[in-house]
C-alpha positions as CSV (number, residue, x, y, z in Angstrom):
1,X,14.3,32.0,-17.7
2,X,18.1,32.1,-17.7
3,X,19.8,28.9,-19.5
4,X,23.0,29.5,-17.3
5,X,21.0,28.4,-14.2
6,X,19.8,25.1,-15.9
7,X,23.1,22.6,-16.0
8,X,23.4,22.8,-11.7
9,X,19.9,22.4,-11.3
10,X,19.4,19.1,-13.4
11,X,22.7,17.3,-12.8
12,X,23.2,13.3,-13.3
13,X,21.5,11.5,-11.3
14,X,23.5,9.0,-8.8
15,X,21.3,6.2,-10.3
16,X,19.5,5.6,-13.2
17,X,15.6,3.9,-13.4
18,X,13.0,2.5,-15.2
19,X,10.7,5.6,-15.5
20,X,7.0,5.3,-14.6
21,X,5.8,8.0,-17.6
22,X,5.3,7.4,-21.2
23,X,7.6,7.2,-23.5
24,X,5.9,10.0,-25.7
25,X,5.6,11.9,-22.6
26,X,9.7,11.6,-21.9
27,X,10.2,12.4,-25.6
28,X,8.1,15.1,-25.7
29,X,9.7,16.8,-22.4
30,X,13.9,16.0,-24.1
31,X,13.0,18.0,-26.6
32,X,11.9,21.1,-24.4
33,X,14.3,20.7,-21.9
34,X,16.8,18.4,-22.7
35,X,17.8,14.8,-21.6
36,X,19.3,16.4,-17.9
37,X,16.2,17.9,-17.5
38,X,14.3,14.7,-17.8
39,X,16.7,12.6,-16.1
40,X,16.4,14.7,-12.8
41,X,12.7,14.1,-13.6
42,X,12.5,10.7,-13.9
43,X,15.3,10.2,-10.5
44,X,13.2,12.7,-8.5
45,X,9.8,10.7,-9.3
46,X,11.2,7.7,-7.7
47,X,12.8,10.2,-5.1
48,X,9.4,11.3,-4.1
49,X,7.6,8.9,-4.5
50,X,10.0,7.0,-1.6
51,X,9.8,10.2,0.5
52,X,5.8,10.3,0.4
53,X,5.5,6.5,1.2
54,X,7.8,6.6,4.1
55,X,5.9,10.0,5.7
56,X,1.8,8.1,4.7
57,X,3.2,5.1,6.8
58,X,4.3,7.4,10.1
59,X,1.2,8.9,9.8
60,X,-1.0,5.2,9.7
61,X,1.1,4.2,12.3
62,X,0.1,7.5,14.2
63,X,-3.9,7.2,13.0
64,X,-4.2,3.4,12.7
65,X,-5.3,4.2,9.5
66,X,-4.1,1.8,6.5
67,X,-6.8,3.3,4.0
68,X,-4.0,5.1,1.5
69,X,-1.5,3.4,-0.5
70,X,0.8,5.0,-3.2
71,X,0.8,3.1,-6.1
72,X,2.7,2.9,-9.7
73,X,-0.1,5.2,-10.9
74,X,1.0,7.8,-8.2
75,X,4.4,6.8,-9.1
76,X,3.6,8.2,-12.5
77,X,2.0,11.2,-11.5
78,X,4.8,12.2,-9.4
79,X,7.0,11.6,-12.4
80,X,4.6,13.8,-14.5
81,X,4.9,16.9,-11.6
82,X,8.6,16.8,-11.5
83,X,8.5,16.8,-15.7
84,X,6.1,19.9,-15.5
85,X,8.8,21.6,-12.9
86,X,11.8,20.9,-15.5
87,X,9.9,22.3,-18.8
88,X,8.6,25.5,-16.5
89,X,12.1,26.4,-15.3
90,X,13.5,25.9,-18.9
91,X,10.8,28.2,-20.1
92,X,8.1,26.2,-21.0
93,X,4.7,27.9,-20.6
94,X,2.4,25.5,-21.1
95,X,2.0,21.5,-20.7
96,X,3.1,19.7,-23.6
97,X,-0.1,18.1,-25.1
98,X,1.5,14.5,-24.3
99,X,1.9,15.7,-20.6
100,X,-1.3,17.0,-20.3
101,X,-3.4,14.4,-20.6
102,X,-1.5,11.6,-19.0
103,X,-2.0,14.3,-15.8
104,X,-5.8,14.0,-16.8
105,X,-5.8,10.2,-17.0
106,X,-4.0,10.1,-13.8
107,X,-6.9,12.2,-12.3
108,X,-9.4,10.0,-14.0
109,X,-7.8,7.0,-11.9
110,X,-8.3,9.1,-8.7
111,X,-11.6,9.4,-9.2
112,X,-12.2,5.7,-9.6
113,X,-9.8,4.8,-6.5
114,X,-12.7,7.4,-4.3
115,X,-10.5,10.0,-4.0
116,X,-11.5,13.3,-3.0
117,X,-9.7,16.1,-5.2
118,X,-7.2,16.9,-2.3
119,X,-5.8,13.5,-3.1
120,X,-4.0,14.7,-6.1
121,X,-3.4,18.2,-4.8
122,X,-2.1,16.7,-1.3
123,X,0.3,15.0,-4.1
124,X,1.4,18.1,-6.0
125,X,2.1,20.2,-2.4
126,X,4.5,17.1,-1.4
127,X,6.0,17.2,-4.4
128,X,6.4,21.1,-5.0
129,X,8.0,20.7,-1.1
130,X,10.6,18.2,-2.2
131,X,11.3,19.3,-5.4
132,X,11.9,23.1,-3.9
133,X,14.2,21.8,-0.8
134,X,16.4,19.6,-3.6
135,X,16.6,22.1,-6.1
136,X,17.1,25.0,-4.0
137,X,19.7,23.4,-2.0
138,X,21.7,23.2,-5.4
139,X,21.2,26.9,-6.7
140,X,24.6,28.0,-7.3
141,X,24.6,30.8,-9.9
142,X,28.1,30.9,-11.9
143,X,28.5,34.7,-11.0
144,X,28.8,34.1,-7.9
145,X,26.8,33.9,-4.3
146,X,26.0,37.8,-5.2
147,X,23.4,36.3,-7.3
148,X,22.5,34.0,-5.0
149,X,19.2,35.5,-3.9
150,X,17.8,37.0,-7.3
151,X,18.6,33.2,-8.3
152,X,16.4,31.2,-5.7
153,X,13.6,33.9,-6.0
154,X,13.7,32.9,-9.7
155,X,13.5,29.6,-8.5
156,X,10.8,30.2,-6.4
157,X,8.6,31.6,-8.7
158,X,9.4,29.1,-11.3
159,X,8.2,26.4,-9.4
160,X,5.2,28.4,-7.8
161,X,4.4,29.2,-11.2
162,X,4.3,25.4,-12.3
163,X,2.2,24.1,-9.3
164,X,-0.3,26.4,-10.0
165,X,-0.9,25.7,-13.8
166,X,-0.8,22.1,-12.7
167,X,-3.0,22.4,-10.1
168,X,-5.3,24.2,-12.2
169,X,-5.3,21.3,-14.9
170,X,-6.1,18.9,-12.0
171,X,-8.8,20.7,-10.8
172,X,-10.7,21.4,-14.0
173,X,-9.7,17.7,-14.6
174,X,-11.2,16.4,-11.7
175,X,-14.0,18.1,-12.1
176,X,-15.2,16.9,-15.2
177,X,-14.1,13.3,-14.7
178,X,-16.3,13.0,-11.0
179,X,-19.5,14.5,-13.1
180,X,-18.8,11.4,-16.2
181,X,-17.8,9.2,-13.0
182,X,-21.2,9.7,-11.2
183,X,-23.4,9.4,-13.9
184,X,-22.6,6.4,-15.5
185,X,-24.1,3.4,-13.8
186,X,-20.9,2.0,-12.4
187,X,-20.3,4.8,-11.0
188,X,-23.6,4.7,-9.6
189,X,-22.9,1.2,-8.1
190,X,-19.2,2.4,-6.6
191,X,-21.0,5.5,-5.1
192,X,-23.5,3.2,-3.3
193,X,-21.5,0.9,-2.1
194,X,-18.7,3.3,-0.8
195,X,-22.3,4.9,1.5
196,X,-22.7,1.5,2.7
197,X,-18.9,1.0,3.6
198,X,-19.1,4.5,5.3
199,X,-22.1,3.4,7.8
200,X,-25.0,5.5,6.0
201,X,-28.2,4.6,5.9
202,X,-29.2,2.8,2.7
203,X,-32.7,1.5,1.6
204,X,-32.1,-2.5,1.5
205,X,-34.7,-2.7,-1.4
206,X,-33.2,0.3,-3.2
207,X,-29.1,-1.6,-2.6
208,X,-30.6,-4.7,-3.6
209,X,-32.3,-3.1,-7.1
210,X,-29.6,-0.7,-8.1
211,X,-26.5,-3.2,-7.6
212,X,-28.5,-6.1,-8.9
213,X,-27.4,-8.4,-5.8
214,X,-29.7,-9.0,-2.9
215,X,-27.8,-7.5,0.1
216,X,-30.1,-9.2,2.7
217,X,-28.2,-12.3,2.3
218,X,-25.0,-13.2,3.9
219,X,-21.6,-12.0,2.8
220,X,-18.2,-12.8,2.7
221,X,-16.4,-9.9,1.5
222,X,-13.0,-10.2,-0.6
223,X,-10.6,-7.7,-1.0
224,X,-8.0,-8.8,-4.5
225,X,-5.1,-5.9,-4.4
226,X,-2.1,-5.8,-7.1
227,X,1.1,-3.5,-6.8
228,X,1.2,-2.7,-10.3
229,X,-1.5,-1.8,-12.6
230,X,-3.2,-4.7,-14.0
231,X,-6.1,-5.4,-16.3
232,X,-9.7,-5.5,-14.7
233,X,-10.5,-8.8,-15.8
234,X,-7.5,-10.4,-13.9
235,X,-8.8,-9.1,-10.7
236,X,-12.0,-10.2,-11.6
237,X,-10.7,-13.4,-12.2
238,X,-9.0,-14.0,-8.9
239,X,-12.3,-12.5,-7.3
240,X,-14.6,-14.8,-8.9
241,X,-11.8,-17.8,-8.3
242,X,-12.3,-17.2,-4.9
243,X,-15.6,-16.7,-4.2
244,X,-16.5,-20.0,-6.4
245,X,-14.4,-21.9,-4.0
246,X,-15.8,-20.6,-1.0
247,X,-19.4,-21.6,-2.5
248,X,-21.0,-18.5,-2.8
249,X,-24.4,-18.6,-5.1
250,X,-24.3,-14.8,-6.1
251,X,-21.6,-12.0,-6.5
252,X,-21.0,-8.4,-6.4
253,X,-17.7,-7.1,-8.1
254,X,-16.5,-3.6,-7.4
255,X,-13.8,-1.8,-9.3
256,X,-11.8,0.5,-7.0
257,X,-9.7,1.6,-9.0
258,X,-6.8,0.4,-11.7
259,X,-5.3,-1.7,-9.1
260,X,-7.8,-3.1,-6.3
261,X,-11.4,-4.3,-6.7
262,X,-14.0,-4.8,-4.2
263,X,-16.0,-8.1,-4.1
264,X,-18.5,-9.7,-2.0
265,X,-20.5,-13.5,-2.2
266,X,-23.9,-14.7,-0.8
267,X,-24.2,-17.6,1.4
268,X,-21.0,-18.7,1.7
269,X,-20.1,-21.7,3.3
270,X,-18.5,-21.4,6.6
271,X,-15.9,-23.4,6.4
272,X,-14.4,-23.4,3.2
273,X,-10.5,-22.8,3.1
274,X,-9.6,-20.2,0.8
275,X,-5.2,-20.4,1.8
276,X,-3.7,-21.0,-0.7
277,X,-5.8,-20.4,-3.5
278,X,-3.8,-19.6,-6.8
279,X,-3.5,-16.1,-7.6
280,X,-1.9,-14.1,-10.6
281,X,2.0,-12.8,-10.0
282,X,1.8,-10.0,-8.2
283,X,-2.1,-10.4,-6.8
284,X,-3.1,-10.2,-3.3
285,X,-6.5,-11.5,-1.8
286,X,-7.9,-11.1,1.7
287,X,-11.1,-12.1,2.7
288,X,-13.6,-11.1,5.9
289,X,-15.7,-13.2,8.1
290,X,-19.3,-14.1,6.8
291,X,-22.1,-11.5,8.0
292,X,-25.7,-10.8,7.3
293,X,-27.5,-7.7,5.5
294,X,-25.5,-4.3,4.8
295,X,-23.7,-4.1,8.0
296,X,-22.4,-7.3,7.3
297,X,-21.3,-6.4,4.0
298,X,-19.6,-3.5,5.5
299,X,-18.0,-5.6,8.3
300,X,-16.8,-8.4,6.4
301,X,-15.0,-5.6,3.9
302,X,-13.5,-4.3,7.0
303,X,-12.1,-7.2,8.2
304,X,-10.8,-7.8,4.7
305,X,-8.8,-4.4,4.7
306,X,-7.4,-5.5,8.1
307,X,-6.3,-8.9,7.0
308,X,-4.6,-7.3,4.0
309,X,-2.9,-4.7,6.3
310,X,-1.2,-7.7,7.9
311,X,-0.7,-9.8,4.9
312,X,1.4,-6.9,3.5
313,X,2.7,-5.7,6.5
314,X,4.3,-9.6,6.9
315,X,5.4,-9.4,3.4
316,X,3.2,-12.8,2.8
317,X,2.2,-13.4,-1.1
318,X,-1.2,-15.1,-1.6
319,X,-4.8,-14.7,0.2
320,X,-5.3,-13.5,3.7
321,X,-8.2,-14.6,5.9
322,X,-8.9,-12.5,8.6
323,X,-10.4,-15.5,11.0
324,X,-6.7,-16.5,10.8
325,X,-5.3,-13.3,11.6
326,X,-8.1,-12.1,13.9
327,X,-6.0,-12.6,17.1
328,X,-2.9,-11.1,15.4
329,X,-5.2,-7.9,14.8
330,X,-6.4,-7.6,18.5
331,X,-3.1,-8.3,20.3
332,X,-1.3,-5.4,17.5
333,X,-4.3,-2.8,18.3
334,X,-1.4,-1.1,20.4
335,X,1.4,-1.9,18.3
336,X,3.9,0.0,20.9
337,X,3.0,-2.7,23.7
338,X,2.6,-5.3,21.6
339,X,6.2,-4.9,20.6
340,X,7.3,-4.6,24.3
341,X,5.2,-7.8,24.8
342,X,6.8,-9.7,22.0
343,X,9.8,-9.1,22.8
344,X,9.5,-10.0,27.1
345,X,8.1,-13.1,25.9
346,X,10.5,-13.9,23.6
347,X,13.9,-12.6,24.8
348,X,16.9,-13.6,22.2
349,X,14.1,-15.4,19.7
350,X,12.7,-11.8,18.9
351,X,16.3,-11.0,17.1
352,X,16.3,-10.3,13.6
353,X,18.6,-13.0,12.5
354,X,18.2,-16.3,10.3
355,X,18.6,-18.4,13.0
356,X,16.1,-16.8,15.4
357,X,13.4,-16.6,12.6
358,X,14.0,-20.1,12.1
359,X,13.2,-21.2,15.7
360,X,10.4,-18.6,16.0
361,X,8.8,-20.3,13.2
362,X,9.5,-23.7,14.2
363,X,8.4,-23.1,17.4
364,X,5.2,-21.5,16.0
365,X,4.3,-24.3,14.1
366,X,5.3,-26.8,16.7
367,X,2.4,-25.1,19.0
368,X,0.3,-24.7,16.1
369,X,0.3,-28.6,15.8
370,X,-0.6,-29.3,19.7
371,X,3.0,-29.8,20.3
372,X,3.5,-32.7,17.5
373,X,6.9,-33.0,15.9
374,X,5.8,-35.1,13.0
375,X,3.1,-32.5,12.3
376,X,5.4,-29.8,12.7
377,X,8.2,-31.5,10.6
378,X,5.7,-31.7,7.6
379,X,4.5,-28.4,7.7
380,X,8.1,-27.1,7.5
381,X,9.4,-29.5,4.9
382,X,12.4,-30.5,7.6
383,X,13.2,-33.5,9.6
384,X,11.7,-34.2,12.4
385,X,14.7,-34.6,14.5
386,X,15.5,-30.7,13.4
387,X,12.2,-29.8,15.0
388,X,12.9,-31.1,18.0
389,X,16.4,-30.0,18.0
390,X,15.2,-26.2,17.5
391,X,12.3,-26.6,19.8
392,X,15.0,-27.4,22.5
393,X,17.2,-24.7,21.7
394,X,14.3,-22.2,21.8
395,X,13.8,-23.3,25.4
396,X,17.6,-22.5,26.0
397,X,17.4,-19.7,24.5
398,X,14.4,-18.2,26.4
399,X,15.7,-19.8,29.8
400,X,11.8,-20.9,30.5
401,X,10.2,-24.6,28.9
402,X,7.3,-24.6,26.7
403,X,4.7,-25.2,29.1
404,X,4.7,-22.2,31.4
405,X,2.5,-19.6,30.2
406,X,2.1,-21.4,26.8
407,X,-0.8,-18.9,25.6
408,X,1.4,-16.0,25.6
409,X,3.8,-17.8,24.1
410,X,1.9,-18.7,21.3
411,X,0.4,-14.8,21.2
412,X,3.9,-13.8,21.2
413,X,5.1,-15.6,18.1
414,X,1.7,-14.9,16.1
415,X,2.4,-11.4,17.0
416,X,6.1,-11.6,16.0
417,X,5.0,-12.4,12.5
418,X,3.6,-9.5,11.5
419,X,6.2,-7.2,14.0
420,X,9.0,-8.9,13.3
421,X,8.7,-9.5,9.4
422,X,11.9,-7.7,7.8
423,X,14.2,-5.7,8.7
424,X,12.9,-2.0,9.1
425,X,9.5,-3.5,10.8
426,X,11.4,-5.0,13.5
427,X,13.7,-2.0,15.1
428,X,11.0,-1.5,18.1
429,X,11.5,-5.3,19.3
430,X,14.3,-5.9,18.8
431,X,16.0,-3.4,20.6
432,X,13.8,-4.1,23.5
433,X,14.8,-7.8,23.0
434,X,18.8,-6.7,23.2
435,X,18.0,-4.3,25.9
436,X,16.2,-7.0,28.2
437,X,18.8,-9.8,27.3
438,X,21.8,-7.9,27.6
């Protein structure tokens, strides 16, 4: 391929970044196509990898479904597609050993998160998408827009070229990885639980003797999450934290993958408090509601998922139990009317400003506490006199007193936060709060 049509396609980026790849990797790739090559890499990684999360969230907002999450391991991979796509359009025929099998451990993680092969491949057809719109949209050939169209056929092929050697090392990849996966014996155990979590039929004496844990019992289920990739035995260790405080006399750990494990605990009790339990920087916990036999396994794990849907959709650090956010997850089924509903019942305090998320939580707690001030104040760390003082204003504001239609009040600002947590969650509500208020 042409080294004239190289410079345009892999200018400076406008920012630099941390890159998610190797360094071996990124050394490997300079040498074959050059430090501009592998910055545009490295820029369009991140690029992608911001393009892909925002279009999986409009379509879990479309489906309800909050099952995929792109994490720094995809954040790598995407890296590793758009270092692939450099070396083939500098001539590069083949992946660079280094390459190669960072693609194969990153198909190796797939398998372990319960990916089907069109995860990666899904991956690879977003990226080939955004990487041909960008690059394409800079293809200006020196001689001149003559050469235009001989130049983005080039292109084309280039990067047609690339997806299919990749995809080609995924698949043969994936294929050997799911065979090693499924015949260990924790593979075994992931593939048995992920039947039960999918509502199959599964013998409770053959659960019970192949995972070593007696799933008659009942669970509590624990979901431990990290955004970054983290060592096994740290999750394990928040797992086990948690379950030991809720009093469980058995466990069942689950690894799902580099970044999220699966747990579950026998006879809990009922009402242990598992808020604020301490958890690693960077860990997440969310736990379900106590049930009997597999479907209660499967249940509880559910609710866990749900709870940690809302815990990140808040942006709230630490462990989420769904019996606390239960309500929040009925009222938000509909999250369109729930919005609406938010915002008719809370007028000005559904604003996106310091001083309305001040009184929303203030108010909050101030109905949390059966309406007591000095309960209030000490949950909040402020005065009393400020609790009353923002309680009153919130009944300005609003234009209606506490005590009419207190439940949907209280619905309202358990709703508002999840819906209203940050800035680009809380466009819907607010606008309907402006537009009723104006």
């Amino acid at each position: 391929m042409p080294t004239t049509a190289r410079p345009p396609l892999f200018p400076a980026p406008a920012a630099e970044g941390a890159p998610a790849c190797r360094a071996e990797v990124l050394a490997e790739a300079e040498a074959r196509c050059g430090r501009a090559g592998v910055r545009w890499a490295v820029a369009t990684g991140r690029a992608l990898l911001a393009d892909i999360t925002r279009d999986l969230a409009d379509r879990r907002e479309l489906s309800g479904c909050d099952d995929v999450r792109l994490t720094s391991d995809d954040h790598a991979f995407l890296e590793l597609v758009a270092l692939w796509c450099a070396l083939r359009l500098s001539g590069v025929r083949r992946p660079p050993d280094a390459l190669a099998h960072d693609v194969e451990a990153a198909v190796r993680t797939h398998v372990e998160r319960g990916f089907d092969l069109d995860g990666p491949l899904t991956l690879i057809r977003m990226a080939h998408a955004g990487i041909t719109r960008d690059l394409m949209g800079r293809c200006d050939p020196p001689e001149g827009p003559a050469h235009r169209v001989a130049a983005l056929r080039e292109l084309s092929d280039g990067l047609f070229d690339a997806v299919e050697v990749l995809c080609g090392l995924v698949s043969a990849g994936f294929s050997r990885e799911r065979q090693r996966w499924r015949g260990g014996l924790a593979g075994q155990r992931r593939e048995l639980v992920r039947r039960v979590l999918r509502g199959e039929h599964v013998p409770e004496d053959r659960a019970t003797g192949r995972l070593g844990y007696d799933v008659t019992q009942q669970h509590l289920a624990v979901l431990v999450r990290s955004e970054t990739e983290r060592r096994g035995a740290d999750l394990e260790r928040a797992a086990l934290r948690l379950l030991g405080r809720a009093g469980c006399t058995a466990r069942l750990l689950v690894p799902a993958g580099a970044a999220e494990l699966w747990a579950w605990g026998a006879q809990p009790d009922a009402g242990a408090v598992l808020a604020g339990t301490p958890l690693p920087d960077g860990v997440r916990a969310a736990t379900g509601l106590p049930a009997p036999g597999l479907a209660g396994m499967r249940a509880s794990h559910l609710q866990a998922v749900t709870a940690a849907g809302i815990g990140a959709r808040a942006g709230a650090a630490g462990v989420h139990e769904y019996r606390d956010l239960e309500l929040v997850s009925l009222l938000a089924a509909h999250e369109t009317a729930a919005a609406a509903f938010v915002a008719r019942e809370l007028g000005p305090l559904a604003e996106d400003s310091p001083t309305a998320r001040a009184l929303r939580a203030t108010l909050k707690s101030y109905l949390d506490s059966d309406r007591s001030p000095a309960a209030a104040a000490k949950n909040l760390h402020v005065a009393k006199n400020t609790v009353l003082y923002r309680v009153r204003k919130a009944e300005r504001l609003r234009g209606s007193p506490l005590g009419e239609n207190r439940l949907r009040l209280h619905a309202a600002l358990h709703l508002a936060e999840v819906l209203l947590a940050g800035g680009e969650r809380t466009s819907g509500a607010t606008a309907t709060a402006r537009t009723q208020t104006a």
